[in-house]
C-alpha positions in Angstrom: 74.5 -66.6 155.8 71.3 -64.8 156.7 69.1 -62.0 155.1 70.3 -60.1 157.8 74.2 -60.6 156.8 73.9 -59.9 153.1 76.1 -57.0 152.5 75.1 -55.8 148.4 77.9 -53.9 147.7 80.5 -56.6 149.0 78.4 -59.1 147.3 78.6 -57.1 143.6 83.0 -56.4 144.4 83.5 -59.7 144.3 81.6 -60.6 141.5 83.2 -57.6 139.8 86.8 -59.0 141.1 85.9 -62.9 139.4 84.8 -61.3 136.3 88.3 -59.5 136.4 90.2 -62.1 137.3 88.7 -64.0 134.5 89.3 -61.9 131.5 93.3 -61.1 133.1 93.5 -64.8 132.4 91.9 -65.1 129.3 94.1 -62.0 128.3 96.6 -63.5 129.6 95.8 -67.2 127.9 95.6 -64.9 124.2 99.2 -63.5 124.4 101.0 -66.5 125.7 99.3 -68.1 122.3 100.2 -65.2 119.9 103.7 -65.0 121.3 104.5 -68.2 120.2 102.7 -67.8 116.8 105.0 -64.6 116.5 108.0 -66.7 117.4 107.2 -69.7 115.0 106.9 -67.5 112.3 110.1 -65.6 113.2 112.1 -68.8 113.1 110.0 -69.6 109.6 111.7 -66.2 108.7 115.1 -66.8 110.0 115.2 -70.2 108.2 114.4 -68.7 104.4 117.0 -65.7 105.5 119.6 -68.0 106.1 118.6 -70.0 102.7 118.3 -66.6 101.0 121.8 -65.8 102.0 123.2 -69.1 100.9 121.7 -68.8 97.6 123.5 -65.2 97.4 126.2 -66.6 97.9 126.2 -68.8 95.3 124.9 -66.4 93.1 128.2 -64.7 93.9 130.3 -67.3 93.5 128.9 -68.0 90.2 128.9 -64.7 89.0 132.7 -64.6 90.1 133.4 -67.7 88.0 131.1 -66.5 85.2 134.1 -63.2 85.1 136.9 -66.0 85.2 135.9 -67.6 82.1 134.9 -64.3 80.5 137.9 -62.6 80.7 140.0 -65.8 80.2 137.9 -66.3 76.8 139.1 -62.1 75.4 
C-alpha cells in the first residue's frame, strides 16, 4: 500500500472494530465463566436443600414417635 492509498478514517474503523471485537469476546469469555460459577453453586445449594429436607424429615418422624411414647406413657 502506498502513501497515496492510506485512507485515515478506514484505517482508525477498523482499529475501532478489533478493539470491539476484542472486548465482545472477553465479555463474552467473563459470563460463560460466571455462569458456570453460578450453576456450581446452585447445585452446591440444591444438594444441602435436599439434605435439609431429609433431616426434616427425620425430625418429623422423630417428633412423631417422640408423641407415641408420650401419650402411650399418660
Amino acid at each position: 500500500m502506498s502513501v497515496l492509498e492510506y485512507n485515515e478514517e478506514l484505517h482508525l474503523k477498523n482499529v475501532y472494530q478489533d478493539g470491539y471485537d476484542d472486548c465482545a469476546a472477553q465479555k463474552d469469555a467473563i459470563i460463560l465463566e460466571k455462569d458456570a460459577v453460578i450453576a456450581e453453586k446452585d447445585n452446591a445449594l440444591a444438594k444441602k436443600d435436599l439434605a435439609l429436607a431429609e433431616l426434616n424429615d427425620k425430625i418429623s418422624k422423630l417428633e412423631a414417635l417422640l408423641a407415641d411414647l408420650t401419650s402411650k406413657d399418660n
